[in-house]
Structures are given as C-alpha cells and as structure tokens.
DRENKE-973179 format. One record per residue: x, y, z of N, C-alpha, C in turn. Coordinates in steps of 0.2 Angstrom, whole numbers, plus 5000, padded with zeros to 4 digits. Layout:
! DRENKE-973179
XYZXYZXYZ ...
//
This chain:
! DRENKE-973179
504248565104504148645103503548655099 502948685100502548695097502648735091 502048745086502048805079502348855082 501748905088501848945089502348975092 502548925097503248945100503748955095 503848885089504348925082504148975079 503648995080503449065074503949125080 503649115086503849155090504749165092 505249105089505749115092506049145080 505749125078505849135072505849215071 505349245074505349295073505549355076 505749325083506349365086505949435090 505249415093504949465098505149495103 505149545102505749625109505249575113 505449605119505149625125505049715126 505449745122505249815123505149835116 504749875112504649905107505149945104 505449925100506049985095505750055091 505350105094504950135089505450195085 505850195089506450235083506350175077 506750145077506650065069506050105067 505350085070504850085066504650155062 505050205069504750275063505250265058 505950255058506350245050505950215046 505650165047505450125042504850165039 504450205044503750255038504150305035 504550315038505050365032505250335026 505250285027505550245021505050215017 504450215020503750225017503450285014 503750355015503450395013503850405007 504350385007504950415001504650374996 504650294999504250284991503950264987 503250294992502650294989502750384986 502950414990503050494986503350454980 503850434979504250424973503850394967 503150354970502850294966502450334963 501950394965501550424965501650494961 502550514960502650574957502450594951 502450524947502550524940501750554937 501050534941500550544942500450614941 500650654943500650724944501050784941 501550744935502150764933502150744926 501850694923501750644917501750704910 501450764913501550794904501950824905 502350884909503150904911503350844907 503350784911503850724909504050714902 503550694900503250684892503650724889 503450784889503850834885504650844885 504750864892505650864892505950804888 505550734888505850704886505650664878 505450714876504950714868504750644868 504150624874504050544871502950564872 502750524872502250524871501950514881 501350554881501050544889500950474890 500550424884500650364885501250324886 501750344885502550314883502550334889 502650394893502750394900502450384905 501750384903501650344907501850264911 502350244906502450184907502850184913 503150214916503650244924503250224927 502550214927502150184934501950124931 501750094924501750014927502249974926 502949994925503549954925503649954934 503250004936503549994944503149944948 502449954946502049904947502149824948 502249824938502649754937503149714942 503749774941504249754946504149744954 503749774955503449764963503249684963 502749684961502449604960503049574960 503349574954503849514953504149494959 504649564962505149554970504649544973 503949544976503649524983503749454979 503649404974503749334975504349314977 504949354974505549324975506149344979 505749414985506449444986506349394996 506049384996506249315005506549295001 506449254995507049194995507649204991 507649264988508349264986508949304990 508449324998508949355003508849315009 508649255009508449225016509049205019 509549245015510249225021510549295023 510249365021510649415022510249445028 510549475033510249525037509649565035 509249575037508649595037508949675037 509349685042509449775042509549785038 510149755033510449775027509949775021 509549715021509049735017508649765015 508349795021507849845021508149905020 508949925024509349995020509349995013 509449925011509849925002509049965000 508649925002507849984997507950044997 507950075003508150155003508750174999 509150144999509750134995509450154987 509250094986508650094978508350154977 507950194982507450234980508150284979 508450304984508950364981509150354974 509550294972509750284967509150314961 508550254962508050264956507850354956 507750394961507750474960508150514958 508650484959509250504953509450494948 509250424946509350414938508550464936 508150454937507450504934507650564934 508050584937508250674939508350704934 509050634933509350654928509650624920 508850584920508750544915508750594907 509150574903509150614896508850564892 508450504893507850474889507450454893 507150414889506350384893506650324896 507450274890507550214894507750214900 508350274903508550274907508050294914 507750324913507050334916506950264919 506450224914506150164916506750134919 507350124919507950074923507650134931 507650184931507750194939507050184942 506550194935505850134939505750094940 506250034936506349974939506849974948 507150004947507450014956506950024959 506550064957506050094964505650024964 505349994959504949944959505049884963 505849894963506249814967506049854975 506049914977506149924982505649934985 504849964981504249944985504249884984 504349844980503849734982504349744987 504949744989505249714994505149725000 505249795000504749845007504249785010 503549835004503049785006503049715008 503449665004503449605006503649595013 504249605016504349625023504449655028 503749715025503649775033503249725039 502749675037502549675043502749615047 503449565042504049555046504249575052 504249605048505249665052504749695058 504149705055503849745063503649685069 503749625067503449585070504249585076 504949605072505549595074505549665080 505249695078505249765082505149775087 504349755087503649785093503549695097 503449695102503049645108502449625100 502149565102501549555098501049605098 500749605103500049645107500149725102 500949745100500849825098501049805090 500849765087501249725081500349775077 499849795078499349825076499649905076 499649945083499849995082500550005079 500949985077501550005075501349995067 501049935064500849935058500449995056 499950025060499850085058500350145057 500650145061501250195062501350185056 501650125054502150115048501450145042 500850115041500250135034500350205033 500350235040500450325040500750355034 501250315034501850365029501450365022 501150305022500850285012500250345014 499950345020499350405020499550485020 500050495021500350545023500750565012 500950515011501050525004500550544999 500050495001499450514997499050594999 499250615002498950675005499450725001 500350705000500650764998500850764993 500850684991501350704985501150704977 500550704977500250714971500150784971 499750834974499650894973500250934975 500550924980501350954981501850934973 501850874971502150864967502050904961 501250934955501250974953501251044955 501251064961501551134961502151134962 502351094964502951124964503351104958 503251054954503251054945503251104944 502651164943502751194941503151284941 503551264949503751314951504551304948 504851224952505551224952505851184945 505351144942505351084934505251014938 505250974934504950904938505650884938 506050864936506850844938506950864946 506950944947507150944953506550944959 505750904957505450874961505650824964 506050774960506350704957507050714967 507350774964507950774965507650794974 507250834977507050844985506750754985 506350724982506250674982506850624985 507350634983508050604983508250634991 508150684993508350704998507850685004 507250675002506850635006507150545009 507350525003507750445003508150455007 508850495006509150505011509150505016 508550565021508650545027508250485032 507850455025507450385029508250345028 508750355026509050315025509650325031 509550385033510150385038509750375045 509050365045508850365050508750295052 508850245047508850185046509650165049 509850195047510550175047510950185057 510550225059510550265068510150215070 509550165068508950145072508950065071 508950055065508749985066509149915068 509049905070509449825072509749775068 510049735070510249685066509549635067 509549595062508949565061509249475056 509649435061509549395058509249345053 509349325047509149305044508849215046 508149195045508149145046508249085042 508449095035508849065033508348995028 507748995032507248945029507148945022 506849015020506249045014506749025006 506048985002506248974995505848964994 505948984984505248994983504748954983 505048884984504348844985503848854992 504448884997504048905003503248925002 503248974998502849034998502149004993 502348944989501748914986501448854991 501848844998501748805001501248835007 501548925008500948955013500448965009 500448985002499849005001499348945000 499648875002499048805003498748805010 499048825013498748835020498148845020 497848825027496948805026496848905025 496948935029496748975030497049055022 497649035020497749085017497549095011 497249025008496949035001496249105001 495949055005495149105007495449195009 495949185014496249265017496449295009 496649255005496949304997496349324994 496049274991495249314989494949344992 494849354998494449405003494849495001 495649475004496049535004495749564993 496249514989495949544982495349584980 494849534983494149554984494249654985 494249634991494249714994494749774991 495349754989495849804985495649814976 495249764974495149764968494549824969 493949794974493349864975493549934974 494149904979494350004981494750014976 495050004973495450034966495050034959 494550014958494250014954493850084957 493550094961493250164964493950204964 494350224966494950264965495050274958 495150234954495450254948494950274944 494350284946493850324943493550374947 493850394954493450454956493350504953 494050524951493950614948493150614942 493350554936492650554933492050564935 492150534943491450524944491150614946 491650624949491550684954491450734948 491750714942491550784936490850784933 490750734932490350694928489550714932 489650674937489150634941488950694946 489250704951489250754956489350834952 489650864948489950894946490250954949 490950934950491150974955491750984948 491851064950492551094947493251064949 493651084945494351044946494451084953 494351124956494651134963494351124967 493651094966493251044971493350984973 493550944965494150884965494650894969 494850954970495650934973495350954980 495050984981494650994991494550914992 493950894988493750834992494450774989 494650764985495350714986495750734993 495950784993496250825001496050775006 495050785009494850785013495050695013 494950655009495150585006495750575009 496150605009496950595009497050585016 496650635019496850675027496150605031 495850615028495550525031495650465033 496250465026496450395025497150415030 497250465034497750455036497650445042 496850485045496750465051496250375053 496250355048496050275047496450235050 496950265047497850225048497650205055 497750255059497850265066497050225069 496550235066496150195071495850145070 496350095062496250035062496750005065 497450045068497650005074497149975078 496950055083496550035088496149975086 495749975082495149935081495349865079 496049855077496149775077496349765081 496649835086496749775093496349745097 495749755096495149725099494649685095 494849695088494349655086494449645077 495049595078495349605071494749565067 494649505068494149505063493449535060 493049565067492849615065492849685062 493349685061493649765059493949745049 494049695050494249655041493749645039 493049635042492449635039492149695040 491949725043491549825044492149855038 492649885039492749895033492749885025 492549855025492549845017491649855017 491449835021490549845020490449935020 491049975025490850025025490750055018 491550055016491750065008491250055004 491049965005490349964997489850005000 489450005006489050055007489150135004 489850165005489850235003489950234994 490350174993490150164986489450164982 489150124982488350124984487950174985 487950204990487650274989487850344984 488650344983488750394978488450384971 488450294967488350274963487350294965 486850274968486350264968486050314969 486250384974486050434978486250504972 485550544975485650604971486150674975 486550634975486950674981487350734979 487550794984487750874984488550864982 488950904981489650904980489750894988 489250914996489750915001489250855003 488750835002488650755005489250694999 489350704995489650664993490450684994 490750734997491250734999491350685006 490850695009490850665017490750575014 490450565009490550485009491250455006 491650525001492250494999492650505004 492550535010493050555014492950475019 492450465019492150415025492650345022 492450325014492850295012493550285012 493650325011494450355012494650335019 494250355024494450325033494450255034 493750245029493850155032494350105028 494650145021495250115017495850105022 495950145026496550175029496550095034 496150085036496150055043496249945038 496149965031496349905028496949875027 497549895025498149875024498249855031 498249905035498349875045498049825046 497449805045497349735047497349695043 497449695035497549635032498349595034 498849665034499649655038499549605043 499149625049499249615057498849545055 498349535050497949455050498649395047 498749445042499649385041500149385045 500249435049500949415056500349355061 499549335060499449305065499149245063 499149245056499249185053499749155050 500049175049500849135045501449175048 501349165056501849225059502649155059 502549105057503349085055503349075048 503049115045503349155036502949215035 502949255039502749315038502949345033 503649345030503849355025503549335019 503649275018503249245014502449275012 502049255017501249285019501449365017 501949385018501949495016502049475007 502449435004502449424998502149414995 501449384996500849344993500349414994 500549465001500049485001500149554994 500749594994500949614989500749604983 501049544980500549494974499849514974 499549484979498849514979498649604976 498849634981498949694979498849744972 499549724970499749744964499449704959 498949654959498549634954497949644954 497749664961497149734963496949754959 497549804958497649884954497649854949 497949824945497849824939497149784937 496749734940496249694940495749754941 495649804947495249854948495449884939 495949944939496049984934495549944926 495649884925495549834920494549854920 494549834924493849794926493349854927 493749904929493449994929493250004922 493749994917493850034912493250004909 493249934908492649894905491949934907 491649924913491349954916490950014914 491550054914491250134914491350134908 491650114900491450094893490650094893 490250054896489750024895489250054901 489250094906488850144910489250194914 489950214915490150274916490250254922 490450324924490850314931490150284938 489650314938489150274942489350194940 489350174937489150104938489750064940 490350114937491050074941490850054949 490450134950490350134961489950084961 489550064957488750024958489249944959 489449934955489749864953490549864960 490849914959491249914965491149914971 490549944975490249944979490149854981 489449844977489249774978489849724979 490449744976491149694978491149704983 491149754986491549764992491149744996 490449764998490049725001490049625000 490349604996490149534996490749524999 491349564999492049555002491949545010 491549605011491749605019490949575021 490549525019490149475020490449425020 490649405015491349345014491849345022 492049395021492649375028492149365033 491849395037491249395043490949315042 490849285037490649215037491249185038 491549185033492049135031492849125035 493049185038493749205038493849195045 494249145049494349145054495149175056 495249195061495749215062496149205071 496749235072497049205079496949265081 496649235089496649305094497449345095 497349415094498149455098498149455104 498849445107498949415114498649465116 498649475125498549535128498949585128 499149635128499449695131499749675137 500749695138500949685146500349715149 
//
C-alpha cells in the first residue's frame, strides 16, 4: 500500500460531504474566537469590577495564548485513542464552562482558571480542524469547507469586539460573558445532532509531531507560514496607532475602517477557498505579497483616511484567504498526520502573535507606527517570494 493510499484510509474520506458537521464546527469557531476576543473590548469594565489593574487583566488573553500553544503540541497525543466526536464536543464543552466561570468570577484567579479552559479549547480546536474536515468532505471540497470553517474566526472578528463593547456597556461585561455561554451551547448541541463518530487512529505521540515537523517539506512550510502571520500581526497590533497617528482618522473612522477590515477578511474566507482550488501554491504566495504591498504603501504613501481604508480593507481580504490555504497545504502534505501538521501549525501561530506583537513593539519604540508597516510589509513580501521559490506542494485531486 502506498503513503498516499495510508493517509487516505487514515483519514477516513466520505464519498459524500457532511456539511451539517462542518457548519457545527464554524459555530464552534465562532464561539471561541468571540470568547478569545471578549476580553479585548471589556478589559477596563473588567479591571475595575474586579479591583485589579488593566495590566493584571490583561493577562485573560495571554494565559489563553500560552495555553493554546501548549494543547496544539500535546492534545493528538494525549487523545490518540478517544473519538474524535467526543473530543471536539469536550472543547465546546470547555468554552461553555470557561464563560461561566468568567461570568461569574469573584477574582482575577478564578478568571484565569476559565482562560485556561478556553485556551485548552482553542490549541485543540485548532490543532484538529483541518483533520476532522479531512474526515468530513471528499478531498477536492477539503478547500471550501475549510473556508466555511475560517468564516466563523471572520465573522467574530467583525462582531465581537465592537458588539462586545456595547453591549458592555448597556447589559455589564459578566452578562456579555454569560450570551457568550449561550452562543457555546448551541455550537454544542449542534455538534452533538451532526457530527459522526470519528475513530481514533490511535498512532500520534509526541515524538510523532517532532518527527513531521522533519519532513523535507514542513520545515521550510513553517517558516514561510510564521513568516507571513508574524507580518500580519505585527500590522494588526498596531493598526489603530497607525490610523490615528499617521492617517488620522478619529476614533469612529477607526471603528468604520476596522468594520470595513472585518467584512473583508470574511469575504477572503470564501474566496481563498475558491483560489486554492485551482492554485493552491499560487494563492500561499500572492497573498502575502498582496499584504506586504498594501503594507508598503500605507507606511510609504501620503495617503487620505479613504485610500487607506481601501488598502486596510484589501489587506484584510487577502489575510482571509491565508489560514484556508496554509490548513489545505497541511491536509496535503502531511495528510496521514494532519493532526500532527494542524499542531505545529498552531504552534506556529501563536508564536506569530506574540513574535509579531514583540517585534512591533521594538519597532514603533524607535520610528512609530509607519515603520512597524515599512518593516512588516518588506516581511511579508519576502514571505510570499520565499514560498513562490521555494515551497512545493501536492496537486488537489479533481472534483467528482
């Protein structure tokens, strides 16, 4: 039997598309990226009900961080014998839980314990969404349905930050916390109506996952992906600066063009499906060149609040069409550990963000928000040079 024929019996390929499964599963993407996202929007509320400092509270978001990382290294192997349905319920399980101890948290410790639940529940998500889709959908739809699934993180990113502050300040951020919980829920009952049993294959430990990330091909695939998530969140963690500073736009010009950003990156989703089904390695290199380019221009161009709306938004569209195809690059190159491969790619990830965040900060210390775009642009342009050269990848089969 060949690799491919094992990857293929490993991972257990419909013949017909489960899309009930897959929409559970972006509801269970949306729940908890809204939940990851809350804290964001809610931090001085927070701070205060619970007499700690914004700094101190801050800390809800990189305890979830941390946590994520950690579980994407270790959660295939320390479930490679449990059903895959149960374990992707148990997450949904986690976020409800983690919304409720936050709801109803009467300190900061008790807090962090339900950001650690959410943290165990995004690495593990992550780690095995583009598994479980591989269990789902025929190969040839293993691109559009991973968009399907990216949806949900775009569709959060659109609501749950400026939705989260008003409605903070209408109903308190507890009972944000607490609809939040009721959003878990019904990603959880819908999981529970839709998804299949999903055999466990029983191989993954953790030396598996030091043993894919030797593979000829995933070392180079990691630095290329880091590469381009470190660009874009180094830009992201410093947009609002730029946009005051630099462009200067008022705090509800900010909040227009972040919208317009949002509602991009949601229509990205969807047509970096299309675009990897025809041309997945091209589409892992034009993306990231678009990025540096509209990078590049913000930082170098004398640009209006609406020309530079249109390049953050342009940005924003070609980010969208990124997770879709670095996902679908890993079901097609490490499609018998894809689990594994989703692990590494998380890891990668969440060292991004905080690499980006780090490397921003240095940055704009020493020339301000333009030079973060200047210097994160140029990454991103060397990223998607980099793959175009370097990064080979396996054709997707045809369409029945």
């Amino acid at each position: 039997m060949s690799k491919s024929d094992t990857a293929r019996e490993n991972t257990s390929a419909p013949v017909t598309a489960a899309w009930g499964a897959v929409i559970s599963l972006t509801l269970g993407v949306f729940g908890l990226v809204t939940a990851e996202f809350l804290p964001a929007s809610l931090l001085t509320p927070m701070a205060a009900d619970l007499s700690v400092s914004e700094a101190l509270a801050g800390q809800a978001v990189s305890i979830t961080a941390v946590l994520a990382m950690v579980t994407g290294l270790f959660i295939a192997s320390v479930t490679r014998r449990i059903d895959r349905r149960h374990v992707l319920i148990g997450f949904s399980v986690l976020l409800v839980v983690s919304n409720l101890l936050v709801a109803y948290a009467p300190n900061l410790v008790v807090l962090l314990v339900g950001r650690v639940f959410l943290g165990i529940g995004i690495g593990g998500f992550w780690a095995m969404s583009a598994a479980t889709v591989m269990r789902l959908v025929p190969e040839a739809l293993v691109p559009r349905a991973l968009s399907l699934l990216f949806s949900g993180v775009s569709a959060a990113t659109v609501f749950a930050a400026p939705l989260g502050s008003y409605l903070g300040d209408l109903i308190g951020w507890r009972n944000v916390f607490l609809l939040a919980t009721l959003l878990g829920i019904l990603a959880l009952v819908v999981q529970l109506a839709t998804l299949p049993r999903m055999a466990p294959n029983g191989h993954t430990r953790l030396r598996t996952m030091f043993e894919v990330m030797m593979r000829p091909r995933m070392g180079f695939g990691m630095l290329a992906s880091l590469l381009v998530f470190t660009g874009h969140f180094a830009l992201f963690t410093y947009v609002r600066p730029f946009l005051e500073n630099v462009t200067g736009v008022a705090v509800s010009g900010i909040s227009a063009i972040l919208l317009g950003f949002g509602v991009a990156n949601f229509i990205g989703t969807f047509l970096g499906g299309a675009l990897v089904e025809r041309n997945m390695r091209l589409t892992l290199a034009v993306m990231p060149l678009v990025m540096g380019v509209a990078g590049l221009s913000l930082a170098m161009l004398t640009g209006t609040p609406v020309s530079d709306a249109i390049l953050v938004a342009l940005w924003g569209m070609a980010f969208g069409a990124v997770p879709v195809a670095w996902s679908t690059w890993i079901t097609r190159t490490v499609p018998d550990e894809a689990e594994s491969g989703g692990g590494l790619m998380v890891v990668a990830i969440q060292f991004a963000i905080a690499l980006g965040a780090a490397a921003g900060g240095a940055v704009f210390s020493i020339s301000g928000a333009s030079g973060v775009f200047a210097i994160s642009g140029l990454v991103l342009v060397f990223a998607g040079l980099l793959v175009s050269v370097g990064l080979r990848t396996e054709p997707l089969p045809a369409k029945a």
